[in-house]
VOTORMAR-358530 format. One record per residue (C-alpha): x, y negated, z negated. Coordinates in pm, whole numbers, plus 32768, in hexadecimal, padded with zeros to 4 digits. Example, Ala and Ser with C-alpha at 12.3 -4.5 7.8 and 13.67 -1.06 7.14 Angstrom:
! VOTORMAR-358530
84CE81C27CF4/8557806A7D36/
END
This chain:
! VOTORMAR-358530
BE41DCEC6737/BE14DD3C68BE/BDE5DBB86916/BF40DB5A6849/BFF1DCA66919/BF67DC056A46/BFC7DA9C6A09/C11DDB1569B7/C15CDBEB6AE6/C0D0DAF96BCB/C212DA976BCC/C2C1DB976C29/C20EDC476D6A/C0C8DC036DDB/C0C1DD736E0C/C094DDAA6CAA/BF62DCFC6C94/BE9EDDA26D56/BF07DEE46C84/BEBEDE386B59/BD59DDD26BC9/BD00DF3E6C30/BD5CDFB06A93/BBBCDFC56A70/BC19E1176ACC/BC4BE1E869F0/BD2AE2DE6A92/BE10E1C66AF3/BE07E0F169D9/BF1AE18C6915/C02CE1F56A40/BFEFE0766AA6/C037DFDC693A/C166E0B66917/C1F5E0896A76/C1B1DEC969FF/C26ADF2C68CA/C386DFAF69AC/C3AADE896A7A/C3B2DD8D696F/C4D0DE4A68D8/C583DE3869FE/C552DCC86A64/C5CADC9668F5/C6FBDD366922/C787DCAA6A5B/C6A6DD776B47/C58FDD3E6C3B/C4B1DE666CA1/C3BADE286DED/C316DF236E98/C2C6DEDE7020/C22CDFFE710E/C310E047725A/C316DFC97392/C2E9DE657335/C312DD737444/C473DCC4743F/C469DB84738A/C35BDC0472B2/C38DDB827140/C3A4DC897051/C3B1DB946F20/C447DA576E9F/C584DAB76DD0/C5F2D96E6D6E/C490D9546C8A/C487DABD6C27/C5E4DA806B92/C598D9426AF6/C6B2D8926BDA/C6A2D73A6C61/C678D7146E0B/C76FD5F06E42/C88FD6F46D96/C854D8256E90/C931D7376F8A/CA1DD6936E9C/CA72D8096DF8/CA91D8C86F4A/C96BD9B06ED2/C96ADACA6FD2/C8DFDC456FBB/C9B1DD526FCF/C967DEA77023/C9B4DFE96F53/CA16E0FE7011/C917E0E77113/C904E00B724D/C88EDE797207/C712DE6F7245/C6B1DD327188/C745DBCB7179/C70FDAB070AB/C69AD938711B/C75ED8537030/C688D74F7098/C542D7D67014/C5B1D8F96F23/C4FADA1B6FF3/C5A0DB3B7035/C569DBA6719F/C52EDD05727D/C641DCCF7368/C656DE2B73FC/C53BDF38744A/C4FBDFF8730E/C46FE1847356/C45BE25C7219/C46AE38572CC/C5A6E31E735B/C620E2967238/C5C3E387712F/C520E4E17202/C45CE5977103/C4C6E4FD6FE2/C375E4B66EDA/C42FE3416EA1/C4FDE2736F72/C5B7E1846EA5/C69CE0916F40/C7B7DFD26E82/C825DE7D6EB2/C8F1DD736DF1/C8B1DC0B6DE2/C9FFDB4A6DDF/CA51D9DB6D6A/CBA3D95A6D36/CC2AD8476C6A/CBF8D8CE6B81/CBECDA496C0B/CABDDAF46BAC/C9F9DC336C3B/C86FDC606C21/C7E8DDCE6C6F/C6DCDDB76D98/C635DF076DAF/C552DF536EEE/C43CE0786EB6/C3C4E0B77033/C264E1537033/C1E2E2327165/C0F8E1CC726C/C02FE2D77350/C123E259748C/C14EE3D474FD/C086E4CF758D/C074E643753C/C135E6FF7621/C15CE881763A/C299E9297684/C217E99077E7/C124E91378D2/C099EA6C78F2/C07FEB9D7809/C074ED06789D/C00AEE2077F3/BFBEEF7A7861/BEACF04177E2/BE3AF1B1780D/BCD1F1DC782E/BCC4F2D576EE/BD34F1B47625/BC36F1BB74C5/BB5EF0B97479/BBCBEFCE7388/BD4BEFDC73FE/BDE0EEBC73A1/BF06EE12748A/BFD5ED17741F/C004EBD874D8/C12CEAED74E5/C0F0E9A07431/C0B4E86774DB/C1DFE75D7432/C19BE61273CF/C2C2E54A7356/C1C7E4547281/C1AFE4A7715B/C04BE4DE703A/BF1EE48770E4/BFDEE4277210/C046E58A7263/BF84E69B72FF/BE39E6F57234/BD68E7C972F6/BD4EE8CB745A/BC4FE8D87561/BBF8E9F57650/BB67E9BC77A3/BA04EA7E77C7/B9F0EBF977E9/B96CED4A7792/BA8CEE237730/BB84ED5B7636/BB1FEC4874F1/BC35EBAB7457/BC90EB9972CD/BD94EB1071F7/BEA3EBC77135/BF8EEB1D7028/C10DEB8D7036/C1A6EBA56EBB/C1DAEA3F6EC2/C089E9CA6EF2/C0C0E9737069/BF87E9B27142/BFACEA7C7299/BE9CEAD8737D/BE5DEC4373C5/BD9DECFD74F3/BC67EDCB7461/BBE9EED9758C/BA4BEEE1752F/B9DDEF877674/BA77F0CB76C2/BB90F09A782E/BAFEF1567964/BC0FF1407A5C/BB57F1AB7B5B/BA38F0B17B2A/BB77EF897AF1/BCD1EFE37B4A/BD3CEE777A9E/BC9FED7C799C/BD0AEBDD79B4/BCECEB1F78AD/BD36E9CF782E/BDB4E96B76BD/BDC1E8217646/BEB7E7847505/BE22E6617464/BE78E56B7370/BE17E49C7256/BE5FE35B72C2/BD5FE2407329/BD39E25E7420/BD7BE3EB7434/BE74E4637533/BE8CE5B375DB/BF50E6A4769C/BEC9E7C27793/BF53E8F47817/BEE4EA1878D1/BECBEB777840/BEB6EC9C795B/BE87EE0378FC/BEAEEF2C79A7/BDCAF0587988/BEC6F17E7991/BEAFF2D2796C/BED5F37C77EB/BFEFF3047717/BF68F35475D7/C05FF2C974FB/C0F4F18C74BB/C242F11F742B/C248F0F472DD/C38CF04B721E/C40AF0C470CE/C39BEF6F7023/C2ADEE7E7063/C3BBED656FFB/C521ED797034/C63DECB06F6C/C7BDEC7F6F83/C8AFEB666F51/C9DCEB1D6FFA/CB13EA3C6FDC/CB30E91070A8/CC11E8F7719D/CC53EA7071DF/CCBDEAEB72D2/CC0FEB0D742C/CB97EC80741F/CB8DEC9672D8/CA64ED907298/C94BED0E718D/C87AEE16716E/C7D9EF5E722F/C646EF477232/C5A9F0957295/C44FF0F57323/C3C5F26A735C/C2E4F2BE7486/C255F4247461/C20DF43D75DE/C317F50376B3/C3A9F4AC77E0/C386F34F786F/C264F2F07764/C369F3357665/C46CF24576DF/C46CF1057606/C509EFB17681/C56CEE9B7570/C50EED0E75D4/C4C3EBFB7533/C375EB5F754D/C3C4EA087512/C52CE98E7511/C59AE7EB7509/C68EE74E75F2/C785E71574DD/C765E8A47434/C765E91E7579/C8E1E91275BB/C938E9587454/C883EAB67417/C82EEBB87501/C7BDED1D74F0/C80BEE57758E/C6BDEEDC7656/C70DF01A761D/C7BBF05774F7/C71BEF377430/C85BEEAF73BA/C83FED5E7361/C98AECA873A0/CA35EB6373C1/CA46EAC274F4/CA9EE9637486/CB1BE88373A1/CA3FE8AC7250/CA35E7907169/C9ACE75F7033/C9B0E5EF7017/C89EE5E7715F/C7C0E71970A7/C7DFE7B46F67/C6FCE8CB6FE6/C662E9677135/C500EA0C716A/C4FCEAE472A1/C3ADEB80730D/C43DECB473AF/C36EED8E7498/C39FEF1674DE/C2F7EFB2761F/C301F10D76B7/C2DAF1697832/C165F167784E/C15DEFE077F3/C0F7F0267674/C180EF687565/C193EF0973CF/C252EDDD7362/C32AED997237/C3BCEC497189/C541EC467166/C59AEB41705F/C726EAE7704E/C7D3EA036F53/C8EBE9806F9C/CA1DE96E6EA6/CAA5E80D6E5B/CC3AE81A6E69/CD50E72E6E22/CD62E6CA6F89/CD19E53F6F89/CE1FE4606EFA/CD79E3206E2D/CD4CE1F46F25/CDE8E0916E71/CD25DF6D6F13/CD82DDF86ECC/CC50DD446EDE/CCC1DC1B6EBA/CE1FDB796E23/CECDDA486DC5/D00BDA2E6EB6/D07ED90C6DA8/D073D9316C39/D0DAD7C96B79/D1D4D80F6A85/D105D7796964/CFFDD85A69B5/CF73D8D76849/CF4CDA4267EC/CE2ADAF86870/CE19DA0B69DF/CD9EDB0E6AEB/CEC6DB2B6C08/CE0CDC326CDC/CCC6DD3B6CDA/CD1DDE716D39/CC13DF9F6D90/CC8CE0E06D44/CBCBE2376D94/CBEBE3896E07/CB0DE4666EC7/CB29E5996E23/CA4DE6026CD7/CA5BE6456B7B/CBE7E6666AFB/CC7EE6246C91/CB9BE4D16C80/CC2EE4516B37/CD3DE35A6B95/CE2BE2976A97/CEC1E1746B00/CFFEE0F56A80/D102DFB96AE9/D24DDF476AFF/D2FADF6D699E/D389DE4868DD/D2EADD4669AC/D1FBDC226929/D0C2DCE769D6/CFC6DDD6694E/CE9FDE8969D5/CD32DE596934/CC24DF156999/CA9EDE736962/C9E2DF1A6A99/CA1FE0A76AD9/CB02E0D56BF4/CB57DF396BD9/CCB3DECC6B34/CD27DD4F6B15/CE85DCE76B0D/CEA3DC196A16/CFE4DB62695A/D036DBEF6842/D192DAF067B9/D23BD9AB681A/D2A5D961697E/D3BBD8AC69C0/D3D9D8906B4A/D584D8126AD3/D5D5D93F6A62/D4EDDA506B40/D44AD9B26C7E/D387DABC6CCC/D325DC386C9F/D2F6DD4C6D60/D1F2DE1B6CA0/D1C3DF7F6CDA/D079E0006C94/D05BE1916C71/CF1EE2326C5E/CF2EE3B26C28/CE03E4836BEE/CDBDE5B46AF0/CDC0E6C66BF6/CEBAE7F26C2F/CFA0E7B36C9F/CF58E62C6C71/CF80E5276D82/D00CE3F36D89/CFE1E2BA6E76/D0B0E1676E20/D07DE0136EAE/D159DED46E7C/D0E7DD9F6E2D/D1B6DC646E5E/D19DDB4A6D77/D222D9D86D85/D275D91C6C5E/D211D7E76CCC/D2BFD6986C18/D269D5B26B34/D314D4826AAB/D3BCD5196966/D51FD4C36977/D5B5D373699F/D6DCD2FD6A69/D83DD36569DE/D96DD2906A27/DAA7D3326A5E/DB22D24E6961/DA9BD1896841/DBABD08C685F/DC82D04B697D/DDA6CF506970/DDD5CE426AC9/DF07CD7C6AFF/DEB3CC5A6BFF/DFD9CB366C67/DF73C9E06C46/DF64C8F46D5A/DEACCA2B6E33/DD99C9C26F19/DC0FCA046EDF/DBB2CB396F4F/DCEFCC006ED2/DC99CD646E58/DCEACD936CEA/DC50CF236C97/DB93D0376CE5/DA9AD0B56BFF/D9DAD1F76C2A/D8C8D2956B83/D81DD3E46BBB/D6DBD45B6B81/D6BFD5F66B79/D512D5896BF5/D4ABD5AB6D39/D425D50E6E79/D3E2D39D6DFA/D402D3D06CB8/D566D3F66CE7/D584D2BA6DAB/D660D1E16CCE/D61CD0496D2E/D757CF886C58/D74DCE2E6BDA/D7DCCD4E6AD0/D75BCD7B6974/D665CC5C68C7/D736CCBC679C/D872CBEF6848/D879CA7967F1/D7E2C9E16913/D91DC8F1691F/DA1BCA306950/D90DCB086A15/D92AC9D76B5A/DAB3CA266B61/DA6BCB866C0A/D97DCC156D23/D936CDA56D46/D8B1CE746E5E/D774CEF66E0A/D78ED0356EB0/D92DD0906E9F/D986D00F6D59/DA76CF0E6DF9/DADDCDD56D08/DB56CCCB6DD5/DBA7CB666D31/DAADCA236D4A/DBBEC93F6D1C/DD29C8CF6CF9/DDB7C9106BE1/DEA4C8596AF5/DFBBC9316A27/E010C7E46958/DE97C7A96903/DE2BC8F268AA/DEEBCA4968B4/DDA7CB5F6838/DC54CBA5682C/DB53CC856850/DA1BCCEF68DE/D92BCDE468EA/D88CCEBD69FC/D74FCF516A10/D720D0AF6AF2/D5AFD0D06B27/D53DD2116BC8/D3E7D2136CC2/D2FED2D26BD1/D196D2526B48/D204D1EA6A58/D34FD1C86A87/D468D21669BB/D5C9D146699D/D6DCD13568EB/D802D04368A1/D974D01B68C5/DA9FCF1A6883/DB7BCE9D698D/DCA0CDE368C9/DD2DCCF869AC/DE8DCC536969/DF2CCB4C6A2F/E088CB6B6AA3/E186CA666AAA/E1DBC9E76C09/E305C8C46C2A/E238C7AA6C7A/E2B6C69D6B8C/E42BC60C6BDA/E4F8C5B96AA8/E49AC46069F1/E5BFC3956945/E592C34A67D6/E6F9C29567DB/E770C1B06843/E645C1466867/E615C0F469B3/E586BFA56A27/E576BEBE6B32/E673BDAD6B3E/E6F8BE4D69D4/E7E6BF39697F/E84CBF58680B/E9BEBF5D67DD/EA82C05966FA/EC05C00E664A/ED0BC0C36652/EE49C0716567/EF78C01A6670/F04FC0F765C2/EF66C21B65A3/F02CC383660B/EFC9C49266F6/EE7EC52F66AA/EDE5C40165F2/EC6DC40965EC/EBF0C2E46696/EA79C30A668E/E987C3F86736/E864C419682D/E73CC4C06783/E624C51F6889/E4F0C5FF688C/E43DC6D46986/E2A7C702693E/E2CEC85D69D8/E2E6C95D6923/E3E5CA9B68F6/E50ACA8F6A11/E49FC9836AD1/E4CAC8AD697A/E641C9166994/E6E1C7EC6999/E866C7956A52/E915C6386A64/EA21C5F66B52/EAC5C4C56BC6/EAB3C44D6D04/EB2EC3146CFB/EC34C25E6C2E/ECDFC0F96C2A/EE16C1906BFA/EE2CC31E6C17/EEC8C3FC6B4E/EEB2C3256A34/ED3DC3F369A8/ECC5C511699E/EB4BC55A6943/EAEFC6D068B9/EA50C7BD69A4/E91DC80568AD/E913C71D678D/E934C5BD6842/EA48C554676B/EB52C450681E/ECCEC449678D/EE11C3E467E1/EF04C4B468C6/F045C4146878/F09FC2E067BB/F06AC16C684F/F16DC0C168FC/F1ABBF2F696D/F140BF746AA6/EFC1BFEA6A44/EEB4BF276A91/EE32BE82693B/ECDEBEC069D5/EC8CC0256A5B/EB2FC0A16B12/EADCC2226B0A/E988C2996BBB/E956C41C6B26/E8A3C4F76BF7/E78AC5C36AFD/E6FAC7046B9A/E631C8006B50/E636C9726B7A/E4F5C9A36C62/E512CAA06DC5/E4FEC9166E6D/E59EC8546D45/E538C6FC6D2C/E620C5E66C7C/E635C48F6C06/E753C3836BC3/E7E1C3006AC6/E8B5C1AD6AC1/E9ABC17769CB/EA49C03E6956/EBA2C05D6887/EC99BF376813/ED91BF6B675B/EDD2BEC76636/EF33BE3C65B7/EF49BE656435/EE30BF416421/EE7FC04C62F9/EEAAC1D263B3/EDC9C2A462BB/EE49C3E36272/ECEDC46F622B/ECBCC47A63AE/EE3FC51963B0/EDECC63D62CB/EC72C664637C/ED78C69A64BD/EE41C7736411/ED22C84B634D/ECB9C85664CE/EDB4C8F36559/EDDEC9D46446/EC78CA30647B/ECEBCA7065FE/EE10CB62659A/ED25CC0C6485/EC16CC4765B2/ED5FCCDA6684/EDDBCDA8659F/EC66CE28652D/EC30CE7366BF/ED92CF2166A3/ED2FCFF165B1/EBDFD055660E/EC54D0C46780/ED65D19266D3/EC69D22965E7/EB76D25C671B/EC79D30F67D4/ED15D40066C8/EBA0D43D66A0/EB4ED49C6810/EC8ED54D6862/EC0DD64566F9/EACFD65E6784/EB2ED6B368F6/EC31D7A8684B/EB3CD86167AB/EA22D86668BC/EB60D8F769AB/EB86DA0468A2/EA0ADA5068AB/EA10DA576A1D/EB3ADB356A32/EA72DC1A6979/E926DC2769E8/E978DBEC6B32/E8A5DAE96B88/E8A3D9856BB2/E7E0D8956AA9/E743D7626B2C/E6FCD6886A08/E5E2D58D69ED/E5DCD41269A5/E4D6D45B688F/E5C4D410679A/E671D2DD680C/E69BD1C16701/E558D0B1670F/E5DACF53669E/E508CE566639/E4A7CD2A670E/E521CC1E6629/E62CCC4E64EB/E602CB1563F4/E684CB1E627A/E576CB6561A4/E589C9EE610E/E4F1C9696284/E3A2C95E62DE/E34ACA8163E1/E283CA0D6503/E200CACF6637/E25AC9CA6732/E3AEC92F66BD/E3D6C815679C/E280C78F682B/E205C66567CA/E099C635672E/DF6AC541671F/DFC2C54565A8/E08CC41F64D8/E1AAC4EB64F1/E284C5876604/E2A9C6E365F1/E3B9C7B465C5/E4C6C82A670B/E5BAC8DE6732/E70DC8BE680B/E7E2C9E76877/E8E8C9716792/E8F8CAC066AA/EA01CA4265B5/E9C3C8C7659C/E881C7FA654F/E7FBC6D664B7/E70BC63C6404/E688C4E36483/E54FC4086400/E49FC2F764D6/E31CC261645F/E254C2A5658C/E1E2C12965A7/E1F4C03C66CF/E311BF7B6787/E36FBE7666BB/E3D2BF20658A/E498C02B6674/E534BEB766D7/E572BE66658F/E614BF7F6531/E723BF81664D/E75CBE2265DB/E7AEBE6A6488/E8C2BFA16521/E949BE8665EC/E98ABDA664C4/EA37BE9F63F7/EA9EC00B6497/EB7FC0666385/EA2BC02B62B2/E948C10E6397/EA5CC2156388/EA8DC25A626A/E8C1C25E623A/E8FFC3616353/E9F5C436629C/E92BC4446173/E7F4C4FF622B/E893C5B96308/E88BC73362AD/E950C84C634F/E901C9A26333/E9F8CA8663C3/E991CBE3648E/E85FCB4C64A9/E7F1CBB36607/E70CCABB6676/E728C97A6564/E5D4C8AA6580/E5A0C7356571/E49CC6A264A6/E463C53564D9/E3C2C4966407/
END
């Protein structure tokens, strides 16, 4: 059973095994087993017991903690293991590099601990990452590294002659601050004839030496006696201490002082107040006169009691004198010494106990902490260690601890006197960054005391939330014709993260077709679209792409938005002449009956504009005639007719170049030559008569609508002014109205029976032209042309030259008017 002890706690202090191989003694074989049984307990719960004698040379290793703990070596470095004191100063330190732990300071028990039967010292063992505490307790053992010494170097006593045999006189004790074995175990008295020396036990067991007389005193044979006593110790090797005794052979003073008890007790507060009386010890002399008069001292008194309690020589009041506390001795033994005037003496013990009071607040030490606490930390991660302890006993050393309410935090408490911090909820560093935690600890006494500390905490960040765009569409209008490099749109995205997680990089999506996502170019870092080419309104007038917002994390986060991008309509195409067609070297002719009347439609100029909206507004003027005066051509729907009847003087032949324009800010135009001849016998067709005459109806109908709409309009706004006057008048303020409610007309007005198109008037890559528009409100047309090549555009102005009454009339039949229309649209087919 011994070997398997032994092989066990080989590993935890060589010390050990040494005690272990001594158990073949009986009288140490069970303290031994118990104190093993101890220590294993301890080691299993977190806690490392080794005990070391004092005044070890620095450097000296006391044990190896890493191995006694079962930790690895290579982690003392990586985990920041240091130790940590507990409410005394730091007299170890640990070598991460081997695991030892280390005497760095000197180490005296008697300093340390004074009397005390154990001196236990209390250290912590700290790792971080994660954050955990081992208890490293220190039990210092005494060495014989002091000498007895007595109180004085020399001890006087007076004697009469008469003195009995047998008298016994008390001597003052030589101290030893070692303690056992090491402390003072026996007295010595030089050689002579009159005095021996004996022991005598005080009531708690401690040995003091006292003066026997054997010989009767002759003071006439030897007025005074020197002798020397010597203290020694236990130790090995023993030490000693010497000091002289000299008596004085006096005349008779037969009695001695004698106190009232042999052993004196009282207690006393700490900290009361200087002067503050403790108790009265009285002695009784039955001599008279000046061999009655007794005088209070103390034999033996420390450095440190000395300024705290005094007594009163010759009252024997003994008083404060100094502060008293109880946390540096529960008790006091005094050895207290009453002598009359003819040098005799008696001696007494005065024991005082001191009274523990409320008079320490606890003491809140953060051993170690976490400045930074990630805010996907998990329940139960330790933020800080805390020590927390109070100096005072029984209820005025029981301290609760408590924290900040209603935060993520709680305290838990493994090691007595040790709390961790540890999270107790979610962190989110978005919506609280950081805490300012308040620990209280308040102990049991009366009244209680209190002592807070704050802790600060960071929330540091983590990569939880992904970018957010401001919008999850946005809408860009870009002109065509604009150079590379034009900015199109912002986009911004925020991320509520932090530090580079927040750091939003932008890009085009992989989601856009790659065709589409070459017609654009973004800033990585603003946001800033900017265009990658020219762009074409007539070729393409939308599309879309997708950006990505990627934030700095690991991993990162993103998110997506749309940019729609539409292409607006610049005036870069001039008007193109459908007809007369327009060729080199060939101009097709139209006929005109000679004896056709004012007003007579003669034929008409049809033209389109590949632009779209106003600049597709077409106008025809003329700017050059044969004869003028004779034609006129309509301002917006091309058509040419008569402005008074022929005469014999007219050309037969007439040449009119029309002027087409559009409506652009910088219009562009084209020309249009037209060839007329009039034509004797030619029937006048009243169709084109009444179209002239439905016309102009159509014109007065438009008047007399605009006529009564601005009459409406202004019966309505003089009622409405009317009544806002009234309101004024009464209220006594004046109303500014708003242009919220101002009439929205559509872009384009077509009869239900045409085709609606978005860009009435451009032409397309298609097999058909499409539709336009002219600013002709009340007047349109429909015209059809194939879209095929040259020569049949040839052929067809041939067969209008051979018969014009013929092409006419084919005209009449498809053309469609539709009055009020605003904007009419072509369709050519």
């Amino acid at each position: 059973m011994y070997v398997n002890d032994l092989a066990i706690m080989s590993t935890v202090h060589p010390f050990l095994k040494k005690c272990l191989l001594m158990m073949r003694r009986p009288q140490l074989k069970w303290w031994l087993h118990f104190s093993f049984l101890s220590l294993l307990s301890a080691v299993s719960f977190g806690e490392v017991r080794y005990v070391l004698p004092e005044e070890m040379q620095r450097s000296s290793v006391i044990g190896n903690v890493a191995r006694d703990l079962g930790l690895e070596v290579k982690e003392l470095d990586a985990r920041r293991a240091r130790v940590v004191a507990e409410g005394t100063s730091q007299l170890c330190e640990l070598d991460t590099a081997s695991g030892n732990l280390l005497i760095s300071q000197r180490i005296d028990r008697e300093e340390l601990c004074a009397q005390a039967t154990a001196c236990i010292l209390q250290y912590q063992l700290l790792l971080e990452q994660p954050l955990q505490a081992f208890s490293i307790v220190l039990d210092i053992t005494d060495i014989n590294d002091n000498s007895p010494v007595f109180p004085t170097g020399e001890i006087k006593l007076d004697l009469v002659e008469s003195t009995v045999l047998g008298r016994r006189f008390p001597l003052e004790s030589a101290h030893d601050p070692d303690l056992g074995t090491n402390s003072v175990r026996e007295y010595t008295l030089s050689q002579n004839d009159n005095f021996a020396l004996e022991m005598g036990n005080q009531m708690n067991g401690n040995a003091y030496p006292e003066l026997v007389l054997k010989k009767a005193l002759d003071r006439e044979a030897q007025v005074e006696h020197v002798l020397k006593i010597n203290g020694i110790d236990g130790g090995n090797p023993a030490r000693s201490g010497t000091a002289s005794i000299l008596i004085r052979v006096l005349d008779a003073n037969d009695n001695v002082p004698v106190f009232s008890q042999r052993v004196f007790k009282a207690s006393v507060p700490e900290n009361s107040a200087i002067g503050t009386v403790i108790t009265t010890l009285q002695a009784t002399d039955l001599d008279e006169g000046v061999y009655g008069e007794i005088t209070y001292f103390f034999s033996h008194l420390s450095d440190k009691l000395g300024g705290v309690i005094e007594i009163d020589p010759l009252s024997g009041e003994v008083r404060v004198s100094g502060v008293i506390d109880y946390e540096e001795a529960s008790s006091h033994e005094l050895d207290v010494q009453a002598k009359d005037g003819g040098g005799q003496a008696s001696h007494c013990k005065l024991i005082i106990d001191v009274i523990d009071v409320n008079d320490n607040k606890p003491v809140i030490e953060i051993k170690s902490a976490s400045s930074n606490v990630a805010e996907d930390s998990k329940p139960g991660t330790m933020v800080a260690l805390i020590n927390i302890y109070d100096m005072d006993t029984g209820s005025s050393g029981r301290v609760t601890c408590t924290i900040s309410k209603n935060v993520p935090f709680k305290l838990v408490s493994e090691v007595k006197n040790y709390y961790m911090l540890v999270t107790d909820g979610i962190l989110d560093r978005e919506v609280q960054p950081e805490y300012n935690l308040t620990v209280t600890a308040t102990d049991a006494g009366s009244p209680p005391l209190t002592s807070v500390k704050v802790i600060p905490i960071a929330i540091s960040d983590i990569n939880d939330n992904p970018p957010t765009f401001m919008q999850s569409e946005y809408n860009a209008n870009i002109l065509e014709n604009q150079p590379v490099g034009t900015f199109v749109i912002k986009v911004k995205a925020e991320d509520v993260d932090d530090g580079s997680n927040a750091k939003i990089q932008y890009q085009i999506s992989k989601d856009t077709n790659s065709e589409v996502s070459s017609f654009l170019s973004i800033n990585s870092d603003t946001g800033e679209v900017f265009t990658s080419r020219m762009f074409d309104y007539e070729q393409s007038v939308y599309f879309q792409i997708k950006v990505t917002a990627r934030d700095g994390g690991g991993p990162s986060l993103s998110t997506t938005c749309i940019i729609n991008v539409f292409i607006k309509d610049q005036n870069d195409n001039a008007p193109v002449v459908l007809y007369p067609v327009q060729s080199s070297g060939y101009i097709a002719e139209d006929m005109v009956p000679a004896e056709a009347p004012r007003g007579y439609l003669v034929t008409k100029v049809v033209a389109v504009d590949a632009d779209s909206g106003h600049n597709a507004w077409l106008s025809y003027r003329i700017i050059k005639a044969t004869r003028p005066n004779v034609f006129m051509v309509d301002l917006h729907t091309g058509e040419i007719r008569t402005t008074r009847t022929f005469i014999e003087d007219d050309e037969p032949k007439h040449t009119i170049v029309v002027l087409v324009t559009d409506n652009g800010l910088e219009s562009l135009s084209a020309t249009a030559t037209v060839s007329i001849m009039l034509g004797d016998g030619l029937p006048v067709l009243s169709e084109l008569l009444e179209f002239a005459d439905e016309s102009q109806e159509s014109d007065n109908l438009t008047l007399y609508l605009i006529i009564a709409l601005s009459t409406v309009s202004s019966m309505f706004i003089l009622l409405i002014s009317g009544v806002f006057y009234f309101k004024l008048c009464r209220r006594g303020y004046v109303y500014r109205s708003t242009t919220a409610s101002l009439p929205v007309f559509p872009t384009t007005y077509c009869p239900s029976s045409f085709a609606d198109f978005s860009r009435c008037g451009t032409l397309l890559n298609d097999e058909r032209y499409d539709s336009f528009m002219t600013t002709g409100s009340w007047r349109g047309d429909f015209r059809f042309a194939s879209n095929t090549d040259t020569d049949t555009l040839k052929k067809r102005s041939a067969a209008y030259q051979k018969n014009t009454l013929r092409r006419l009339s084919a005209d009449r039949a498809t053309l469609k008017v539709r009055a009020g229309a605003p904007h009419p649209c072509y369709v050519i087919k």
